[in-house]
N, C-alpha and C positions, 0 to 999 in steps of 0.2 A: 514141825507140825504144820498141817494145815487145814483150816475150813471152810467150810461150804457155805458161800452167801449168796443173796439174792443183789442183783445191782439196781438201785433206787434212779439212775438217768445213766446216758451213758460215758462212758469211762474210755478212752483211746487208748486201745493196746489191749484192753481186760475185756469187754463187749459193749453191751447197749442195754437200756432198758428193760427190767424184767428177766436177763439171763443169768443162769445160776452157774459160778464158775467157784473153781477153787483158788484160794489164797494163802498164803500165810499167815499167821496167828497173830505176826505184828504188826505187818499191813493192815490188817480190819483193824486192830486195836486202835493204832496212831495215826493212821488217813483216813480209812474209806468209811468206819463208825462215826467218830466226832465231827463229822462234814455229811454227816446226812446221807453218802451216797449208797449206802450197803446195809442189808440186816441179815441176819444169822438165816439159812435157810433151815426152818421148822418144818414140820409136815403143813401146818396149816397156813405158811408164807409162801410155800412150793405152789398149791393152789392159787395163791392171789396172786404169784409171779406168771402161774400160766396167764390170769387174766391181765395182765401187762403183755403179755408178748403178745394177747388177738389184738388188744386195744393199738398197742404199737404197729401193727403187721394192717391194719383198717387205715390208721390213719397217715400210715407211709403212702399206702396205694392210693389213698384219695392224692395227699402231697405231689406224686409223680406224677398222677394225670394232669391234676392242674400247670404242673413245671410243661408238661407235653404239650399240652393246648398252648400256653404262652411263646412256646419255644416256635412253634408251627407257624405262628404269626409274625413272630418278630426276625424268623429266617429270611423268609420273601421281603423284608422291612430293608431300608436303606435309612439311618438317625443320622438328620444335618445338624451340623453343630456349628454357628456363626460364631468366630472371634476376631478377635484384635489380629492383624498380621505385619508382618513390613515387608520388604523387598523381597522376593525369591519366594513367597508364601511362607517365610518363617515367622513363629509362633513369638507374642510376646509372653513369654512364659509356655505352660504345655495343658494339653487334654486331661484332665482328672477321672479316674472312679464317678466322682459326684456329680462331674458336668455331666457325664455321659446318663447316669441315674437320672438327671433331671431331663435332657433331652430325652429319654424312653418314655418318661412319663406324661409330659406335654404333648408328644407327638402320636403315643397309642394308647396312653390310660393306663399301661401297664406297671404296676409301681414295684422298682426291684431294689432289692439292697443293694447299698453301691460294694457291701464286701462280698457281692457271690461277680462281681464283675473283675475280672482279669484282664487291666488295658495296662497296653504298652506303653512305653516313654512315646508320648501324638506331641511333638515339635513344630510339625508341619502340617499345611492345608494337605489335602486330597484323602483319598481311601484310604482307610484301616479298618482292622479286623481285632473286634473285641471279644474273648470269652466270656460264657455266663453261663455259671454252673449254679442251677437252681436245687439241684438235688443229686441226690448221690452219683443215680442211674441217669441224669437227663443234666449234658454239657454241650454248647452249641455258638454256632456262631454269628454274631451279630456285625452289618456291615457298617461303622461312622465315616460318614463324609464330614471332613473337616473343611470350613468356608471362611474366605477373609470378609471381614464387615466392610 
C-alpha cells in the first residue's frame, strides 16, 4: 500500500518542500510522520502545499541571484592568504575550509560558509583554485594565493 503526502522540508531522494509524492504506508508511519517531515495529502493540505511550492520557488530565485551577484565579484577576486612556511614554500600544517572563509570575508565582506567551500589539501605557498558552491544552480571558482609570513 501506499500514500499520498505532502513533504514539510526537503527530503534527499523523495523531493523538497511542499511536493506531494507517494510513499508507503510504513515509511510515513515510522520516519517521515513522527519527525515532522510529512503530512497526509488532504484536499485542504494540497492547497497549502501549493503555497509552499510559490513561497519555496520566490525564495529560491531571490537565493540564486544573490549566490550570482557574489559569485560575479569574487570571480575577478584573487584571496591572499599569509602563513607560516619553511623551506621550498612548504606549509606548516595546510590551508583549511575556515582560513579561506575568513580570508573572503576580511578581504570583500562577503561572509560564506566554510561548508559550501570545496578546497583542496593547500600544503604550499602559490595559486590554488577553491570551489564554492552557494546554490544549487550557482558553483564557481575562486582563485587563493597562498603567501609565506
Amino acid at each position: 500500500m501506499s500514500t499520498r503526502i505532502i513533504l514539510r522540508s526537503d527530503i534527499d531522494k523523495l523531493g523538497k518542500r511542499g511536493d506531494i509524492v507517494e510513499v508507503s504506508d510504513g515509511h510515513f508511519r515510522n520516519f517521515l510522520a513522527p519527525r515532522g517531515l510529512a503530512i497526509k495529502a488532504t484536499d485542504g493540505a494540497v492547497s497549502q502545499a501549493g503555497a509552499m511550492r510559490r513561497a519555496r520557488d520566490l525564495r529560491d530565485a531571490s537565493d540564486r541571484e544573490g549566490a550570482q551577484s557574489i559569485a560575479s565579484a569574487l570571480v575577478a577576486k584573487t584571496i591572499t592568504i599569509p602563513v607560516k612556511a619553511g623551506g621550498e614554500g612548504r606549509l606548516y600544517g595546510s590551508v583549511t575550509a575556515g582560513d579561506v572563509a575568513t580570508a573572503i570575508e576580511e578581504q570583500t565582506g562577503f561572509v560564506i560558509d566554510r561548508k559550501r567551500l570545496n578546497v583542496p589539501a593547500i600544503k604550499a605557498t602559490g595559486e590554488h583554485t577553491v570551489v564554492a558552491k552557494l546554490h544549487s544552480a550557482v558553483e564557481f571558482p575562486i582563485t587563493v594565493a597562498v603567501t609565506a609570513r
